[in-house]
C-alpha positions in Angstrom: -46.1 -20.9 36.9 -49.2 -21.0 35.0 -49.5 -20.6 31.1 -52.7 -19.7 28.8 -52.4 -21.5 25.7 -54.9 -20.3 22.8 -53.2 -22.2 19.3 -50.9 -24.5 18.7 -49.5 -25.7 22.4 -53.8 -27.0 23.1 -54.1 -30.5 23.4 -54.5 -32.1 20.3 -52.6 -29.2 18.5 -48.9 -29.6 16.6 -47.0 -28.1 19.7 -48.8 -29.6 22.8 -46.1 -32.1 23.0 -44.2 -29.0 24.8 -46.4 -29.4 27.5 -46.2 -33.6 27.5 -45.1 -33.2 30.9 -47.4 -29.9 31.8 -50.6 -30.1 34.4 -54.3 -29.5 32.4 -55.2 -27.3 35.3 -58.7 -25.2 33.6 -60.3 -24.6 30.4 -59.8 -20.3 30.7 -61.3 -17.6 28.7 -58.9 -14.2 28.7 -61.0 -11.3 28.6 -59.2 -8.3 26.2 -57.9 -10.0 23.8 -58.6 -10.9 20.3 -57.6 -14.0 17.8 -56.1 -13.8 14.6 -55.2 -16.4 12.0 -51.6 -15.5 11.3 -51.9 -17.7 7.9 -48.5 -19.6 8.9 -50.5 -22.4 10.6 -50.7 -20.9 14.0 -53.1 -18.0 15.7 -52.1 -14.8 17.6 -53.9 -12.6 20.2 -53.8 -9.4 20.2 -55.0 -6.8 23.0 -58.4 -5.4 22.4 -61.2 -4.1 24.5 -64.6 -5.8 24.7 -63.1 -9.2 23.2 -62.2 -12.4 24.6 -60.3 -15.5 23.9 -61.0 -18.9 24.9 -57.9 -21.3 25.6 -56.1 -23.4 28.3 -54.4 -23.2 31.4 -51.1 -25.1 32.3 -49.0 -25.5 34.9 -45.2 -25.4 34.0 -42.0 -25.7 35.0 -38.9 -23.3 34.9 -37.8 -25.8 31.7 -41.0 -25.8 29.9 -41.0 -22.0 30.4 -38.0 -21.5 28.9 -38.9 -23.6 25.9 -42.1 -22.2 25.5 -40.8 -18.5 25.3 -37.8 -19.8 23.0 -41.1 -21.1 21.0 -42.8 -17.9 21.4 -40.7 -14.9 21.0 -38.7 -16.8 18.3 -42.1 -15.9 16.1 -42.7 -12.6 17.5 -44.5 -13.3 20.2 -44.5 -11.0 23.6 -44.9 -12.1 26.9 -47.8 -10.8 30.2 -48.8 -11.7 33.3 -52.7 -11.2 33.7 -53.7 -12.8 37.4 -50.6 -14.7 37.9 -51.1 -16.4 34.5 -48.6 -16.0 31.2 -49.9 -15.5 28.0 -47.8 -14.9 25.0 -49.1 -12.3 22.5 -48.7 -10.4 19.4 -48.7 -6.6 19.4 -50.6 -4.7 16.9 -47.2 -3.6 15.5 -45.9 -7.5 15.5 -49.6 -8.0 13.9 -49.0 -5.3 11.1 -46.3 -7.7 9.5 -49.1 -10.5 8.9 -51.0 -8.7 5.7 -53.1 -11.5 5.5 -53.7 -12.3 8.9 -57.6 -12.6 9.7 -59.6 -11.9 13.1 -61.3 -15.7 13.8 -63.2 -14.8 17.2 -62.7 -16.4 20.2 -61.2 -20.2 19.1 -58.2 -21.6 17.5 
């Protein structure tokens, strides 16, 4: 399975040690999405049209997976498929809870 990683699980980033044991397949950019600064140390995308984020692609296992999305939807995060590749996300609702929350552009 391949995973799209935009904040915190990127090399050199506070969760990337989730993905210790991941393959670095492609630096990705995910069209349709865009970047917000949650103010709690860690970015969400959100859908949008004309927009594009700029992350990472990983190859995981069924146990990376499974951590990740504990990771994930424990903050509110959604899950998508786009190409055969995962991407967790916020939804504008999700993003409605984050009054301070900033759009940042296309990098975490």
């Amino acid at each position: 399975m391949k995973l799209f990683v935009y904040g915190s699980l990127k090399k050199g980033e506070y969760n990337h040690f989730l993905l210790r044991n991941s393959k670095f397949l492609y630096k990705q950019t995910m069209v349709d999405f865009t970047l917000y600064d949650t103010t709690y140390g860690y970015p969400a995308a959100v859908q949008s049209k004309d927009n594009y984020i700029v992350g990472e692609v990983y190859e995981i296992t069924p146990d990376v997976y499974r951590t990740v999305k504990n990771l994930e939807t424990g903050a509110g995060y959604e899950e998508m498929v786009i190409d055969d590749t995962l991407i967790f996300y916020f939804s504008k609702e999700t993003l409605e809870h984050y009054s301070f929350a900033k759009e940042i552009g296309d990098i975490w």
